[in-house]
C-alpha positions as CSV (number, residue, x, y, z in Angstrom):
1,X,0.0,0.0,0.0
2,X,1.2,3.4,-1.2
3,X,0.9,6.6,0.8
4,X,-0.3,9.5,-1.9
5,X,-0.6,13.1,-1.0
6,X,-3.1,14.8,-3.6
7,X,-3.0,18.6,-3.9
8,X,-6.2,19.9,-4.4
9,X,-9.7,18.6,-3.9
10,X,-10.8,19.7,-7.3
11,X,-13.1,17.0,-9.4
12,X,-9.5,16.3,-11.2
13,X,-7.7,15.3,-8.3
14,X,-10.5,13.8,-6.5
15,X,-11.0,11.8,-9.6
16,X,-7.2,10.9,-9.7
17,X,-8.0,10.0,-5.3
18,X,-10.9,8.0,-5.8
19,X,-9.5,5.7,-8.3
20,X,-5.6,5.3,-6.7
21,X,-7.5,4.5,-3.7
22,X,-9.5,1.5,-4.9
23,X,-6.6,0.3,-6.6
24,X,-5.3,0.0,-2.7
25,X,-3.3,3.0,-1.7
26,X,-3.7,5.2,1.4
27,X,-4.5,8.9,-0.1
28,X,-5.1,12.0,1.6
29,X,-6.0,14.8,-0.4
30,X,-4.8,18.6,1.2
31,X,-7.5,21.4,0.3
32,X,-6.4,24.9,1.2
33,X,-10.2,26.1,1.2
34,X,-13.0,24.9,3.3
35,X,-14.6,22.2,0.9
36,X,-13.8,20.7,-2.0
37,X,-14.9,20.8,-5.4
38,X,-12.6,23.6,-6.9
39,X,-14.3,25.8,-9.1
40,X,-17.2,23.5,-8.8
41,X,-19.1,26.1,-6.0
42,X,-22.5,27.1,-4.6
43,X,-23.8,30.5,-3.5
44,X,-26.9,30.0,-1.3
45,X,-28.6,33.1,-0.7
46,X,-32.9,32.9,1.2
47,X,-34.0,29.5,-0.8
48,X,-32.1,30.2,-4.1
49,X,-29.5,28.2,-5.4
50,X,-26.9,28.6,-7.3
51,X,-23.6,27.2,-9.8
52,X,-21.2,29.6,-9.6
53,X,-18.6,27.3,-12.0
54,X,-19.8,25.3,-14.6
55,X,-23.4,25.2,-15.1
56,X,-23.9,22.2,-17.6
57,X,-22.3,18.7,-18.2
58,X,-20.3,17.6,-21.8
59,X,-19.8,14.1,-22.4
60,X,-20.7,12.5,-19.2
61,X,-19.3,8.8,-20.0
62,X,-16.6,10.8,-18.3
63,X,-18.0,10.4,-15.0
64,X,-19.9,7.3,-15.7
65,X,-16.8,5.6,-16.1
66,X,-15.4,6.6,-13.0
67,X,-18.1,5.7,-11.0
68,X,-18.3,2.4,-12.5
69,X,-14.5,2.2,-11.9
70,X,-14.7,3.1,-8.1
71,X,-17.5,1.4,-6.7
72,X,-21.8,0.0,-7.3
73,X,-23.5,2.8,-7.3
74,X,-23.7,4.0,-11.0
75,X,-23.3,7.9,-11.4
76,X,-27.1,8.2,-11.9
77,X,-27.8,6.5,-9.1
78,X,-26.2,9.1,-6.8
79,X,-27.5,12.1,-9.0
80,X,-30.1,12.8,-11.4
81,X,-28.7,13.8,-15.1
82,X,-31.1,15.5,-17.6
83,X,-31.1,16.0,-20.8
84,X,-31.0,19.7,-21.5
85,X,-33.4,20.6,-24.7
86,X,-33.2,22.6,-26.5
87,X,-29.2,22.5,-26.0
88,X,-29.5,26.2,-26.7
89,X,-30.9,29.3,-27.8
90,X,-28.6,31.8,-29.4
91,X,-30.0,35.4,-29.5
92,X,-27.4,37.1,-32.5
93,X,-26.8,41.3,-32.8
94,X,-29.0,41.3,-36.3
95,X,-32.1,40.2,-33.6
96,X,-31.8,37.0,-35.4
97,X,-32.5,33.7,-32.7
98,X,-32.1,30.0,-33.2
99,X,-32.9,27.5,-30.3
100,X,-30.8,24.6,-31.3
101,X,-32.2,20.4,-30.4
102,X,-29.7,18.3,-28.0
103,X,-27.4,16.1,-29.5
104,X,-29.3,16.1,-33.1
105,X,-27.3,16.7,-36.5
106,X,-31.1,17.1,-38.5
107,X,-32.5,19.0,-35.6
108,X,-29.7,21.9,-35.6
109,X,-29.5,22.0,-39.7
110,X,-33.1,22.3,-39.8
111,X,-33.3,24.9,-36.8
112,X,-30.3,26.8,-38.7
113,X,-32.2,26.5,-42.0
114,X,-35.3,27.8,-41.3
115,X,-33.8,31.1,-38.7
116,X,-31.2,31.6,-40.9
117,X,-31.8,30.8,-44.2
118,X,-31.4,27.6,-46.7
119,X,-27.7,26.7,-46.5
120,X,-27.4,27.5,-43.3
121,X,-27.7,23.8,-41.8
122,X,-26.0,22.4,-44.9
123,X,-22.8,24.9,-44.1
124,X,-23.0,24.0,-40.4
125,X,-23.5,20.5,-41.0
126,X,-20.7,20.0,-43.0
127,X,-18.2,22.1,-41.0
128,X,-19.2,19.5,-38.0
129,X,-17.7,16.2,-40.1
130,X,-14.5,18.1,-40.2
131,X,-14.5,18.7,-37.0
132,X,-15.5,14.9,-36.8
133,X,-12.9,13.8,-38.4
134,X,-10.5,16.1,-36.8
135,X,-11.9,14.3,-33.6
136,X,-11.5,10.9,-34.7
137,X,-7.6,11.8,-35.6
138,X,-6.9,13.4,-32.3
139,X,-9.1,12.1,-29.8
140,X,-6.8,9.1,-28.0
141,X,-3.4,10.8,-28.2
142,X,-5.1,14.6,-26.8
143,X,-7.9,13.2,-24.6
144,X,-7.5,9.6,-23.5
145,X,-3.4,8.9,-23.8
146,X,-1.0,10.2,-21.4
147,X,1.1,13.6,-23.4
148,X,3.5,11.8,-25.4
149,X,7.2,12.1,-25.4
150,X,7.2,12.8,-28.8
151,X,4.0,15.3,-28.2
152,X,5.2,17.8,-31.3
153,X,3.2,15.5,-33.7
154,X,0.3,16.9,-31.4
155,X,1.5,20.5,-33.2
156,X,-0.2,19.5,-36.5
157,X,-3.6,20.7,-36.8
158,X,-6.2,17.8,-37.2
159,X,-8.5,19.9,-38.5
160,X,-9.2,19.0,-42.5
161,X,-9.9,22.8,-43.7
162,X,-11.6,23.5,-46.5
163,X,-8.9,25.0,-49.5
164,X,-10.1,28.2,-50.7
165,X,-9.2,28.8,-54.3
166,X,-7.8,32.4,-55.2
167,X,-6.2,33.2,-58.6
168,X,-2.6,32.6,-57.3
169,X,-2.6,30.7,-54.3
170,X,-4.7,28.5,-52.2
171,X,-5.5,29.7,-48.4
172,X,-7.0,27.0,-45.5
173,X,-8.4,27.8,-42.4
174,X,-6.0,27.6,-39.1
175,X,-7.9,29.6,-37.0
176,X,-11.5,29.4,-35.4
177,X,-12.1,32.9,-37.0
178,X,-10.9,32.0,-40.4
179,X,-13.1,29.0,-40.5
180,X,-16.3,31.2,-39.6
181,X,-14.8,33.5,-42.3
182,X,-14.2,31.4,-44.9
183,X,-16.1,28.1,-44.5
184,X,-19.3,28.9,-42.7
185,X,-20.7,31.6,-45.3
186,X,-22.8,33.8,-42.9
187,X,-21.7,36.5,-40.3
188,X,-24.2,34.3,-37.8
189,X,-22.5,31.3,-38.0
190,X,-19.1,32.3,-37.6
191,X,-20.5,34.4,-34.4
192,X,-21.8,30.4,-33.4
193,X,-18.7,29.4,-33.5
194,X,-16.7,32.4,-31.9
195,X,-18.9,31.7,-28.7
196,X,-18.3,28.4,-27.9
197,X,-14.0,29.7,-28.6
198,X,-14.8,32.2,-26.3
199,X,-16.9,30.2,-23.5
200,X,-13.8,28.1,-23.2
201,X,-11.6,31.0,-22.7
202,X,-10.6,30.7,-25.9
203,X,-9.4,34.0,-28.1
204,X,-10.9,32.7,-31.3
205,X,-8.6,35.2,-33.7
206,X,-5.4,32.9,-32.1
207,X,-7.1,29.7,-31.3
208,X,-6.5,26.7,-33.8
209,X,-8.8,25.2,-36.1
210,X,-8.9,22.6,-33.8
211,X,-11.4,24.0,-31.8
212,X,-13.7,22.9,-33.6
213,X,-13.7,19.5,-31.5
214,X,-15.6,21.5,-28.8
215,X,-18.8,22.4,-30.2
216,X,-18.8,18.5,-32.0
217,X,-18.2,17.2,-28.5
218,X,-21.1,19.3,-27.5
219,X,-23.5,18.8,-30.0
220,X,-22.6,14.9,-30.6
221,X,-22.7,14.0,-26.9
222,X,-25.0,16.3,-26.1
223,X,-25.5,18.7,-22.5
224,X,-26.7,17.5,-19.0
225,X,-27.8,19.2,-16.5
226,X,-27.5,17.7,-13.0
227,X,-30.5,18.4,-10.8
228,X,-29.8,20.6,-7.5
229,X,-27.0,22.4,-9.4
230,X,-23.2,21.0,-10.5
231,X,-22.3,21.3,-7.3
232,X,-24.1,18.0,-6.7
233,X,-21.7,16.4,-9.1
234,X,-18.3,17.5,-7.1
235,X,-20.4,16.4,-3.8
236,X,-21.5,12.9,-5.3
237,X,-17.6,12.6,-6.1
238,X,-16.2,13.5,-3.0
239,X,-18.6,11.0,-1.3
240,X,-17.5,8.7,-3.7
241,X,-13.8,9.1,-2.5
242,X,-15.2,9.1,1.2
243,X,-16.8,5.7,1.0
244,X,-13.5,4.6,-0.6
245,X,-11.5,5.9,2.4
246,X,-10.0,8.8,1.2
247,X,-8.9,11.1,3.8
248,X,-10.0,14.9,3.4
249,X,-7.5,17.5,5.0
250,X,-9.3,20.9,5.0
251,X,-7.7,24.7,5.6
252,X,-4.4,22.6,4.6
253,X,-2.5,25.1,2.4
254,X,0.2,23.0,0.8
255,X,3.7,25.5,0.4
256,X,6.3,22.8,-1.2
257,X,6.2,19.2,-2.8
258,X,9.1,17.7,-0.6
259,X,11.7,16.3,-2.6
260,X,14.3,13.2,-0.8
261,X,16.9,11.2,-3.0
262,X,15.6,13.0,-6.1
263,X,12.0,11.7,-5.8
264,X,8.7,13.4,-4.5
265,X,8.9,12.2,-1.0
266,X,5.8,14.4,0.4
267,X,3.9,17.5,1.1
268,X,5.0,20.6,3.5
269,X,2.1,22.7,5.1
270,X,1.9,26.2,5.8
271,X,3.5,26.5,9.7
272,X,5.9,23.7,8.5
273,X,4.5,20.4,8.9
274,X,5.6,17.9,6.8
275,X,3.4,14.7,5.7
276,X,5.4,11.8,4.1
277,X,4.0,10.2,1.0
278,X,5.4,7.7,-1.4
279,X,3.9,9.7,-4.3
280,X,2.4,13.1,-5.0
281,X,-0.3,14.1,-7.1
282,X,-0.4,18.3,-7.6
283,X,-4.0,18.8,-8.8
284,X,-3.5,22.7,-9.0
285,X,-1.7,25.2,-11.4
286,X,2.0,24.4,-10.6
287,X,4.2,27.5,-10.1
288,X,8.3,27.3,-9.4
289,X,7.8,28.0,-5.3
290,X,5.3,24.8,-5.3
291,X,8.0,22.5,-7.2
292,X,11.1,21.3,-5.5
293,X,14.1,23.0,-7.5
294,X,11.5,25.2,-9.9
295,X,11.6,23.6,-13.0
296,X,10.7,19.6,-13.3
297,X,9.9,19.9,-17.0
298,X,13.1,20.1,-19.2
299,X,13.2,21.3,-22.5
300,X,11.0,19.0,-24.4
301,X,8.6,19.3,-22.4
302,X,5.4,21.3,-22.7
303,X,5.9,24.3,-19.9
304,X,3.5,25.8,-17.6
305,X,2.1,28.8,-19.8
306,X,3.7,32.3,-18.6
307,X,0.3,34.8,-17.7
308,X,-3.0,34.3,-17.0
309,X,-5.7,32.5,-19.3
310,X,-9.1,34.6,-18.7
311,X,-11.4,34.2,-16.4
312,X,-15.4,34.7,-15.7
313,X,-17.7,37.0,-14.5
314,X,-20.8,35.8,-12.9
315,X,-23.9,37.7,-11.7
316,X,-26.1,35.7,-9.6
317,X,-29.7,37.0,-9.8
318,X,-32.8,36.1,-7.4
319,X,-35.8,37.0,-9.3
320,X,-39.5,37.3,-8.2
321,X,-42.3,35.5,-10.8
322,X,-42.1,32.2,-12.3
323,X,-40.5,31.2,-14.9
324,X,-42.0,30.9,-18.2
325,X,-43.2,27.4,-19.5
326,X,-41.3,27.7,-22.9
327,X,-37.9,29.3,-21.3
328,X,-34.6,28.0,-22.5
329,X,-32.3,26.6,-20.0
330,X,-29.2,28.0,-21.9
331,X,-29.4,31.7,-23.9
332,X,-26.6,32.9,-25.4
333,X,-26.7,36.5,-26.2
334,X,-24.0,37.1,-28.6
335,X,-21.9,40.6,-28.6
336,X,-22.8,43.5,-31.1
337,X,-18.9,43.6,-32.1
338,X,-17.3,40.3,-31.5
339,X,-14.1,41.5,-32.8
340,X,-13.5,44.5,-30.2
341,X,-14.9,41.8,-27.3
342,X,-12.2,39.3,-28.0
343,X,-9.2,42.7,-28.3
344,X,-10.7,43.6,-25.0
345,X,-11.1,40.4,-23.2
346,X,-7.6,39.1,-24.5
347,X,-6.2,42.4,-24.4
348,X,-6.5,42.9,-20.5
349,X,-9.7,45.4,-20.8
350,X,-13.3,45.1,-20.2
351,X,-15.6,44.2,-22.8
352,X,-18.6,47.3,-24.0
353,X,-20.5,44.7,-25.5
354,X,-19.6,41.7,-24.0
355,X,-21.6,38.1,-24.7
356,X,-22.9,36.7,-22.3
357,X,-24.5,33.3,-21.3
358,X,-27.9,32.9,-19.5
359,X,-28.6,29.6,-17.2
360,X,-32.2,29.1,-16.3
361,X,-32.4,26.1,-15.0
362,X,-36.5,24.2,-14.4
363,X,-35.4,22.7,-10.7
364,X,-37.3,23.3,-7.9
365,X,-34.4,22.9,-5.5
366,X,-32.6,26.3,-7.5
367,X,-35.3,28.5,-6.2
368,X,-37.6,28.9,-2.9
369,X,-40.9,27.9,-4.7
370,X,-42.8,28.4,-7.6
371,X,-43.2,32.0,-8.1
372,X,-39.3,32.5,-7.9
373,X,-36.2,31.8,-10.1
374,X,-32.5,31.7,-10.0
375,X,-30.5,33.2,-13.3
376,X,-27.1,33.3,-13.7
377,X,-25.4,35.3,-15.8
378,X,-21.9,34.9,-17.2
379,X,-19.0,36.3,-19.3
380,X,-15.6,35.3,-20.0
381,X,-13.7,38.6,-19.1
382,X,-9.8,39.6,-18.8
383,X,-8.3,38.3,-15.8
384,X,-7.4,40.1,-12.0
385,X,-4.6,42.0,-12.7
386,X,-5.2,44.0,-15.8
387,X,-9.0,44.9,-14.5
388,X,-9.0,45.7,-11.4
389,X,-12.0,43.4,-10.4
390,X,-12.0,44.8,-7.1
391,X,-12.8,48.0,-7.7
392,X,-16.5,48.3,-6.8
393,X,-17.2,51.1,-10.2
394,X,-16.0,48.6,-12.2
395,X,-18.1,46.2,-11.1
396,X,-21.3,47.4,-10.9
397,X,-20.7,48.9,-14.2
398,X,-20.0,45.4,-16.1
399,X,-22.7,43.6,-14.1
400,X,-25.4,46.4,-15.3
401,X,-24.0,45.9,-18.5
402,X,-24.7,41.4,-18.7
403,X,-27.9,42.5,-16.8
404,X,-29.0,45.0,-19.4
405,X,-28.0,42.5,-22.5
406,X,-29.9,39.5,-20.4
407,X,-32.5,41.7,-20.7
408,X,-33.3,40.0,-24.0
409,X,-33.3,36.2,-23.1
410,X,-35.4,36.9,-19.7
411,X,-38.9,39.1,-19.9
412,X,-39.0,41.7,-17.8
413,X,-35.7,41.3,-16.0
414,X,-34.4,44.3,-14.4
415,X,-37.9,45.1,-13.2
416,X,-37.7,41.2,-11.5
417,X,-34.4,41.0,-9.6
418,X,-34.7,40.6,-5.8
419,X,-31.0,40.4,-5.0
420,X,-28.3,40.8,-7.0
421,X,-24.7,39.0,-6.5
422,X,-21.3,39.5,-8.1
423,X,-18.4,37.0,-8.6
424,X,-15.8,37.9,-10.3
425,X,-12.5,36.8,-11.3
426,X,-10.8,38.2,-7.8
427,X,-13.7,35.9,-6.3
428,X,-12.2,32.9,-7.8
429,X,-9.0,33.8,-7.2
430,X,-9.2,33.8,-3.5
431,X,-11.1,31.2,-3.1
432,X,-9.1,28.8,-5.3
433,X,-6.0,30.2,-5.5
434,X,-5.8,30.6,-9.2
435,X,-3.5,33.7,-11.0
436,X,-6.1,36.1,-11.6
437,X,-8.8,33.9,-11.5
438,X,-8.0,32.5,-13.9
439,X,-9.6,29.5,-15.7
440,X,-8.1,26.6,-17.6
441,X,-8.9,26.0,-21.3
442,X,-9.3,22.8,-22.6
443,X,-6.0,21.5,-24.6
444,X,-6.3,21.3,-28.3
445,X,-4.0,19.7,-30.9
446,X,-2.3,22.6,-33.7
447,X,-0.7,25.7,-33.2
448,X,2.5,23.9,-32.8
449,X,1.7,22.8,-29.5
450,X,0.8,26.5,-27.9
451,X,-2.4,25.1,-26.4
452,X,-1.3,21.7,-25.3
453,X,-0.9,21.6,-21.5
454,X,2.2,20.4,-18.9
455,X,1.9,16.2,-19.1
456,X,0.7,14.5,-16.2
457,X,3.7,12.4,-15.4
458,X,6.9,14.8,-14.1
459,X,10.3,15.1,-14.5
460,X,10.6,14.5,-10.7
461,X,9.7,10.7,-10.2
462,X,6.5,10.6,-7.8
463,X,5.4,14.0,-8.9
464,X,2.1,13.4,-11.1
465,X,0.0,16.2,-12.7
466,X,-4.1,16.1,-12.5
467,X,-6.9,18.5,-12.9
468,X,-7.4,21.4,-15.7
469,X,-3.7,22.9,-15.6
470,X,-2.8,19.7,-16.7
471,X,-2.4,17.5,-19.6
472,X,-5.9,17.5,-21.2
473,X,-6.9,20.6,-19.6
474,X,-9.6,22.5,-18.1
475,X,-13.6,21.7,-18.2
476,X,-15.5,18.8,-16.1
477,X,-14.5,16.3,-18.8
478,X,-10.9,17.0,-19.7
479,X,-10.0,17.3,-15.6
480,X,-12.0,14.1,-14.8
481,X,-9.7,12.5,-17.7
482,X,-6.8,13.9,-16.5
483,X,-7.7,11.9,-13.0
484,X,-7.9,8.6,-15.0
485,X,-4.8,9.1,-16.5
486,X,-2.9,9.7,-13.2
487,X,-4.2,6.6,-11.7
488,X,-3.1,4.6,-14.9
489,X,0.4,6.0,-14.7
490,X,0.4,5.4,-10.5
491,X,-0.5,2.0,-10.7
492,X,0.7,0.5,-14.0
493,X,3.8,2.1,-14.3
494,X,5.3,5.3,-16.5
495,X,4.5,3.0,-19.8
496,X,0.7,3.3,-19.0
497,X,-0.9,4.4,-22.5
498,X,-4.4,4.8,-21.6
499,X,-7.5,2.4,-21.3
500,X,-8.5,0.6,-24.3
């Protein structure tokens, strides 16, 4: 039996916990906030209820297979999944709106078609079997492998772009905004595509082609919603490493990995307490004061990314009056210039006309009864650091501004808000510890390896890398396979190359 320290009790590293400890080791995880759950939160305020991380579910087989993996109880029979339909309802700047089917190829092309004109679908349709196929070639090496030593192949873009003839020289697509520019035929579309870039923290003028692989994921594997809020997920995983006897340290701040005869040897507390282990798993951003001499990745290896990735602004919103029988759970109001959002957002300003995603989720247990409801609003915004999120002017002023663009996906809204509260991207940096608040992107294959992330085995021997800062990046899915791939390396060895 192995003693593991895990870092972090995000739904990474508690993955990475639950799963080492069935396979028999002794693991403690170390949590430097209250709870556990990471950027997985709550905000409770008089009966409402509400997510204030991610607010719907991609490809859940994720955490079926873990709960499978670690015990009887299937993952639906410790919460309630549904289905959310329509998946979405996009709201664009021409006052053009499409509510788009879950997990339905026909559905969308005939939604597209018929809000956006003939063509529409068969344009949207046909940019979603390239990204298919860009899926198919880079799915087991980017998602479901351990990062590679030879990882540059990972730099070539999967994505099969479309050539585009001109009279002396043929252009393809490496970008997510050249695709909507040159493949998807309608100003609409390629706004479509910028927001799921930019929900991901994504700057779609930089991002690669690649990308596309996120809204396929979505729309092929559909969204879930977990009833009583996310959080319910990160609690039904926690239990889950509970009933396995995983031990929780709480208000344990973690200062140093503790390095003996070149190995990971341990963990070191803030006020200097040391506890052994045999390995470590670090399921938070690494930074050089964390890791024993600085620098465990050498020169072929993919480095922690210098700066901040954005982060999110949230406005949480108890509203009197019922919601509507026909609302949407998921609006997407989509900026009036996309193009000066994403040089603000990526340029360290805030937005003017920012996009911004509405969540109104049909579950009792979100609101204090029938004639109430729980919205939450959110943006993907610059970082702490260049905006001064603390500053209460700047604030207020942004949060008027989602609430006055929300405005369009909710009837009556200003005129219905009870209670009003702000997170922002100092918010999550206090309370997780993140630079800036800032929060992972999921990795993606292209761009030379520029948005791959740090591998999940080390350069230090015991040292192990889980949760979104690590190899296959951030989102529910990509940190809960990042926890599978730890415990395959623990327990089979370094040549561990994934489940088949």
């Amino acid at each position: 039996m192995a003693r593991i320290a895990v870092i972090g009790a995000g739904t990474g590293a508690m993955a990475a916990a639950a799963r080492l400890a069935v396979a028999g080791n002794k693991v403690t995880v170390y949590e430097r906030s209250a709870s556990y759950g990471g950027s997985v939160g709550r905000h409770e305020h008089e009966g409402f209820v509400f997510d204030t991380g991610p607010g719907l579910l991609h490809l859940p087989a994720v955490q079926r297979d873990l709960f499978v993996k670690t015990g009887k109880e299937s993952l639906e029979q410790c919460v309630t999944l549904t289905q959310v339909d329509p998946a979405g309802r996009h709201l664009f700047a021409d006052g053009t709106a499409v509510s788009l089917p879950n997990a339905s190829r026909a559905g969308v092309a005939s939604a597209l078609d018929a809000a956006l004109g003939a063509g529409a679908g068969e344009h949207w349709t046909g940019f979603l079997e390239r990204a298919r196929d860009a899926w198919d070639r880079s799915r087991r090496p980017l998602l479901e492998e351990p990062l590679r030593a030879d990882h540059q192949v990972l730099g070539r873009d999967p994505y099969p772009a479309l050539k585009q003839r001109r009279l002396l020289r043929t252009r393809q697509a490496a970008t997510v905004a050249e695709i909507g520019a040159w493949e998807l035929a309608d100003a609409r579309l390629a706004a479509l595509l910028d927001g799921y870039a930019l929900s991901y923290g994504l700057d779609p003028r930089s991002a690669p082609a690649s990308a596309a692989l996120l809204p396929y994921m979505e729309q092929s594997f559909g969204s879930w919603y977990v009833l009583g809020g996310m959080r319910e997920l990160a609690r039904a995983v926690y239990e889950r490493c509970v009933a396995r006897r995983v031990e929780f340290v709480f208000g344990a701040e973690v200062v140093r990995v503790v390095e003996k005869d070149g190995r990971a040897a341990g963990v070191e507390l803030t006020g200097g307490e040391v506890a052994e282990a045999d390995r470590v798993v670090l399921g938070v951003r690494p930074h050089a004061g964390l890791v024993p001499g600085g620098q465990v990745w050498g020169a072929d290896d993919v480095p922690v990314r210098a700066g901040s990735a954005p982060g999110r602004f949230v406005v949480l919103l108890s509203l009197r009056g019922a919601r509507e029988a026909d609302a949407v759970h998921r609006t997407m109001v989509h900026s009036a210039d996309g193009a000066a959002e994403q040089e603000a957002v990526f340029g360290g300003r805030v937005a003017a006309h920012p996009t911004v995603t509405v969540l109104r989720p049909d579950d009792p247990a979100t609101r204090p009864d029938e004639a109430h409801e729980a919205v939450t609003l959110t943006a993907t915004v610059a970082p702490q650091g260049p905006v001064d999120w603390t500053d209460p002017a700047v604030r207020q002023r942004f949060a008027d501004a989602l609430v006055e663009r929300a405005g369009a996906a909710v009837p009556g809204l200003r005129e219905r808000i009870l209670h009003t509260e702000v997170r922002t991207p100092a918010e999550t940096e206090a309370e997780t510890g993140a630079e800036g608040g800032a929060v992972p992107p999921p990795a993606l294959a292209g761009a030379q390896g520029a948005y791959l992330h740090p591998g999940n085995l080390t350069r230090l021997p015991g040292l192990y890398l889980a949760g979104g800062w690590s190899h296959p990046g951030g989102g529910l899915a990509h940190a809960g396979m990042s926890g599978t791939l730890v415990a395959g390396l623990v327990v089979e060895g370094d040549g561990f190359r994934g489940s088949r």
